[in-house]
C-alpha positions in Angstrom: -3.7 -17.4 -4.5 -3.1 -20.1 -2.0 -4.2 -20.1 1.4 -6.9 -17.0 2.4 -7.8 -14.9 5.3 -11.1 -12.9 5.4 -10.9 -9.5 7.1 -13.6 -7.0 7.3 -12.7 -3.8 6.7 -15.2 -0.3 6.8 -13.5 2.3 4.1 -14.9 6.1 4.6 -16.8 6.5 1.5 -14.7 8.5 -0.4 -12.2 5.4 -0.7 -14.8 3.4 -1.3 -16.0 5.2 -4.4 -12.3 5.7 -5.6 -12.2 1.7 -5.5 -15.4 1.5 -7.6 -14.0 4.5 -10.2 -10.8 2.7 -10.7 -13.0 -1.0 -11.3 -15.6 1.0 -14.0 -12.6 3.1 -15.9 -11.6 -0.8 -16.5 -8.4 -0.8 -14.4 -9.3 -3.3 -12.0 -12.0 -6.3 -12.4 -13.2 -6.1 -9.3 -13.3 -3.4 -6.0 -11.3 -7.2 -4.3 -8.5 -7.1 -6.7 -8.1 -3.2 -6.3 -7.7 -3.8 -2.5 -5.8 -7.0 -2.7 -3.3 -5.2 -5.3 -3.1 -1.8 -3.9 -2.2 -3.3 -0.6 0.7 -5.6 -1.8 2.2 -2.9 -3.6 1.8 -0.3 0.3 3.2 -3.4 1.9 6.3 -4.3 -0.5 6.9 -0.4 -0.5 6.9 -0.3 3.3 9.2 -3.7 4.2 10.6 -3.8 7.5 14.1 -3.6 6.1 13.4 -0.8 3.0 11.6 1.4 6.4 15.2 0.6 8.5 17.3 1.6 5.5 15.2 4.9 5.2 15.4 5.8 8.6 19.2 5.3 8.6 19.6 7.4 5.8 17.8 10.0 7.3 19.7 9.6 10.5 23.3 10.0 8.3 21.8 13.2 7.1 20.8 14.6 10.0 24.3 14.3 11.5 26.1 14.6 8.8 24.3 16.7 6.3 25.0 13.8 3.6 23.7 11.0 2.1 
């Protein structure tokens, strides 16, 4: 995985046992790889320039009424 950072993070409990469901239904090894994966996936879903295109999209419909 190359270089690490440790962050601390407090999850409400509810997101905290959904982590531990998805690691005993076998989908994840660990409640670390659910986070780890789970979070690459939010942050290649949200990129800077996928979030721009979105916004301009919207923008081109609202003035427009088309895509």
């Amino acid at each position: 995985m190359g270089d690490q950072t440790t962050i601390e993070v407090k999850l409400p409990s509810q997101l905290a046992a959904g982590v531990e469901q998805l690691v005993q239904d076998g989908w994840y090894s660990d409640s670390q790889t659910v986070i780890i994966e789970e979070l690459r996936r939010f942050l290649d879903s949200h990129s800077p320039a996928l979030m721009e295109q979105f916004v301009q999209e919207d923008l081109d419909w609202g003035l427009r009424g088309t895509e």
